[in-house]
C-alpha positions, 0 to 999 in steps of 0.5 A: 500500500502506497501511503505517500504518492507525489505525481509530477512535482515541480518547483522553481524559486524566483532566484534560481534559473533551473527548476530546483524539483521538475516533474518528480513522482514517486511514492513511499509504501507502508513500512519501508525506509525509502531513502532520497539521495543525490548530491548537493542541490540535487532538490532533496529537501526541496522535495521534502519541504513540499511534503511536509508543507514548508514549501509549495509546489508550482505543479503536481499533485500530493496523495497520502493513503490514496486521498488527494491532499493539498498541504498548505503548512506544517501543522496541517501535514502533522495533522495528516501524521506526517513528521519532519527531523531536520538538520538544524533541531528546533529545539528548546535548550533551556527546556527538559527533555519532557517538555520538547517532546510534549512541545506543540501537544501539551497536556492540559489540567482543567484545559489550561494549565501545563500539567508537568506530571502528565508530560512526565509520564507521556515521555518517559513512556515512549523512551521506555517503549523504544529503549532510548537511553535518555532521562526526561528530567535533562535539560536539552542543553545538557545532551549530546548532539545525538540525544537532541535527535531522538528527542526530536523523533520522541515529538513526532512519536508523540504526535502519531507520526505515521510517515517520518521524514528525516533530512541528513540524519547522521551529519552530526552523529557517531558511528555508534549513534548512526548504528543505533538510529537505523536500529530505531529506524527498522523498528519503527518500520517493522511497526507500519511506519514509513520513513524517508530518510535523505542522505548522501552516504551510500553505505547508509543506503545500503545499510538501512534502505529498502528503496532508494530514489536518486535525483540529480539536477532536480530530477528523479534519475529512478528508483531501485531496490537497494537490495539489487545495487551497490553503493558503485551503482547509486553514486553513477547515478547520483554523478551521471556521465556528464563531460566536463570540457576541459578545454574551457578551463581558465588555468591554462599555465600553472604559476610558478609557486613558491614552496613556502606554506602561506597556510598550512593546516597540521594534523587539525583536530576539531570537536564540539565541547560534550560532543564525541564525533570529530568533526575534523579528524588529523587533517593537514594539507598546505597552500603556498603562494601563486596557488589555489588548493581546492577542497572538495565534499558533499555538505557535512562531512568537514567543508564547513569546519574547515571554514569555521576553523580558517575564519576563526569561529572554531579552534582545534582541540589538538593540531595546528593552523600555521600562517607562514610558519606562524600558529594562529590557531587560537586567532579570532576572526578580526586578529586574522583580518590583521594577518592577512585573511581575505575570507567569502563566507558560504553564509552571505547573510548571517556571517559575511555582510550585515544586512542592517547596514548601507551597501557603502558601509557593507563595502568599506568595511574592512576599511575602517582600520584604514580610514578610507570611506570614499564614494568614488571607490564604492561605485567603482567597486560597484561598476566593476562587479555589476553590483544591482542596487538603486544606490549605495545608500540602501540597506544591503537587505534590499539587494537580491542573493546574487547581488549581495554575493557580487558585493561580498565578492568585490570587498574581499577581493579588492581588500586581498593581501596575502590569501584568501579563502572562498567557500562557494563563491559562485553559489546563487550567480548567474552564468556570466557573473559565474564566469567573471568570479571564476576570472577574478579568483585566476587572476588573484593566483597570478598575483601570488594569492595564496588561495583556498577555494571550498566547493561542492560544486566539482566542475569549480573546483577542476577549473581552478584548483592546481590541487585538490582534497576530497573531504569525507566524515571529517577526514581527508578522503582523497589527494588529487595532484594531476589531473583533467577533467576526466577525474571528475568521476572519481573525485565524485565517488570519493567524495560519497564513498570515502574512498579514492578508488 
């Protein structure tokens, strides 16, 4: 019995120039483990998203257990028995683990007040039940990244979720914790709930999969039974035998670099405080001047440590960050800008720019040391980046996502000094702007940048880097020092199987 049917659904944002879901169907049968997978930007959680009703279709149609639905919001999907674990929990930390699972249901005395003794025993049954070794007592601040997730699958239980969707599930958990999540996930399958499950990790699909639907550029590739693949086969389909033309690559000569380390990372080792999972493992790589090291990976497994840990937001618990032989590992990020730092952050909005502020002021930032605040130069930097504003007197919260990038752009690399970090520069850009940054990032290497471009994009990172690492769970997966564009394929299998073959 299918209890999820999803015919022909399409969806565009206003932003993108390609469909980020195009006439996907599929469907999910009672209790199985139907698991979404695909690289990143694939449309996953987009699709899901539209499920669970956060977002809404532009075309098709949604059917759970044979009735046509239309799913205008969250509270009317839970109201369908449909539950949503995303990446980031949304839960409360100053609450106990009892009163977030009650959160959105709570028990009542005289249908009014918040009756604590009944959540009480609300939880700890359905902890009991499950065998979840957890205390409901605990402030959720108190537990590890591990509990905080089955706290958020005790919600759903707790709302009679039928029909489970989880978004990456394993990004922040143990392999201890991944093991004991899939024997939940089994149980509650066996039970007669279905659960879908997005990830990009093969061995999990294998591992805790009945089907798997593979998407890629927004669209369904297919749907197999994972009992008839290998992990091999569904990365072929989630990378296709795209040709990437290598004969359009911009690093036509490769700069003669100096041998000295600009930035070297040394056997880096970073956890959260009360966390067990690393989230970078003894990684090390170097990055000299007149080079662009490019470090390659499907989100979660280490792309964004490694920038939290070269922006200075996150600091190894052993090893260390060298600027030209220098450790600046416990640096803050404004005692990197005074070494050197150059940095274009993956989150535009919240870390590189503030949105409250004029795009002049967002512009001349990093110029306030300098004294320098002059008009001519703003529009300058403006007109060279085809910066779409009305002026620069606006807030930078008017200006479109791919604006304020070309903004971000233009300050970091008109302030570059000594080397320069980018994770995903191009993200959100247009072709053409794609092609000036990609341009500009060349030309920043012909003048001795030491430079460190983090993309999941691959065709990026093989048209500029003279280097590539592959990152898998937190590790260094994979080393690629000469190569063309023929190695696109395998530099794709290492970044989901975790292994250069």
């Amino acid at each position: 019995m299918n209890v999820v049917e999803l015919r022909n659904i399409s969806k565009q944002y206003q932003s993108g120039n390609k469909k980020a879901n195009n006439n996907i169907s599929l469907n999910v049968k009672k209790g199985e483990i139907l698991c979404i997978a695909g690289e990143n930007g694939a449309g996953k959680t987009t699709l899901m998203n539209i499920l669970y009703g956060l977002e809404k279709p532009d075309n098709g149609e949604i059917y759970i257990n044979g009735d046509k639905q239309e799913i205008k919001s969250a509270f009317f999907a839970r109201k369908l028995g449909i539950g949503m674990v995303h990446q980031h929990f949304m839960l409360f930390p100053d609450y106990t683990v009892a009163e977030n699972i009650v959160m959105g249901n709570e028990p009542l005395m005289m249908g009014i007040f918040f009756d604590k003794k009944k959540a009480r025993e609300i939880s700890q049954k359905i902890i009991t039940e499950n065998k979840f070794p957890i205390n409901c007592e605990t402030k959720v601040s108190e537990l590890t990244l591990g509990q905080m997730q089955q706290v958020e699958i005790y919600r759903l239980l707790n709302r009679d979720a039928q029909i489970i969707i989880l978004d990456e599930p394993t990004s922040i958990l143990t392999e201890t914790e991944s093991v004991s999540l899939f024997k939940t996930l089994k149980d509650f399958a066996d039970s007669g709930k279905s659960i879908i499950m997005i990830t990009h990790k093969l061995h999990e699909i294998k591992q805790a999969g009945d089907r798997a639907a593979v998407l890629r550029n927004g669209e369904l590739v297919g749907i197999r039974n994972v009992i008839d693949i290998d992990e091999h086969e569904i990365a072929a389909m989630m990378m296709g035998n795209d040709e990437f033309e290598y004969g359009k690559k911009i690093k036509n000569i490769k700069q003669k670099k100096n041998n000295e380390p600009v930035i070297a990372f040394e056997n880096v080792t970073v956890k959260r405080k009360n966390q067990e999972k690393l989230l970078l493992d003894n990684v090390s790589f170097s990055v000299s001047s007149g080079e662009i090291l490019g470090i390659a990976g499907v989100g979660g497994n280490g792309l964004g440590v490694i920038e939290a840990v070269l922006g200075g937001f996150l600091h190894p618990v052993s090893g260390k960050v060298f600027h030209r032989g220098k450790d600046i590992s416990r640096l803050n990020t404004r005692a990197l800008r005074k070494q050197g730092l150059s940095y274009v952050p993956a989150d535009r909005i919240n870390t590189a720019s503030a949105k409250d502020a004029t795009i002049a002021e967002n512009i001349i930032i990093n110029r306030r040391y300098d004294g320098i605040k002059n008009n001519a130069f703003i529009e300058e930097l403006i007109n060279k980046y085809n910066i779409d504003c009305p002026s620069a007197g606006e807030n930078a919260s008017t200006l479109s996502g791919g604006n304020l990038q070309k903004l971000i752009l233009a300050r970091e690399i008109d302030w570059f000094k000594d080397y320069i970090v980018f994770s995903q520069p191009s993200w959100g850009l247009d072709a053409a702007s794609s092609a000036f940054v990609l341009k500009q990032i060349d030309e920043l290497r012909g003048k001795g940048a030491a430079i460190i471009l983090i993309s999941a994009n691959l065709d990026e990172i093989i048209e500029l880097s003279d280097k590539i690492i592959v990152m898998n769970s937190g590790r260094i997966a994979g080393v690629f020092t000469d190569f063309d564009a023929s190695v696109k394929s395998e530099i794709g299998k290492c970044m989901v199987l975790g292994v250069r073959n």
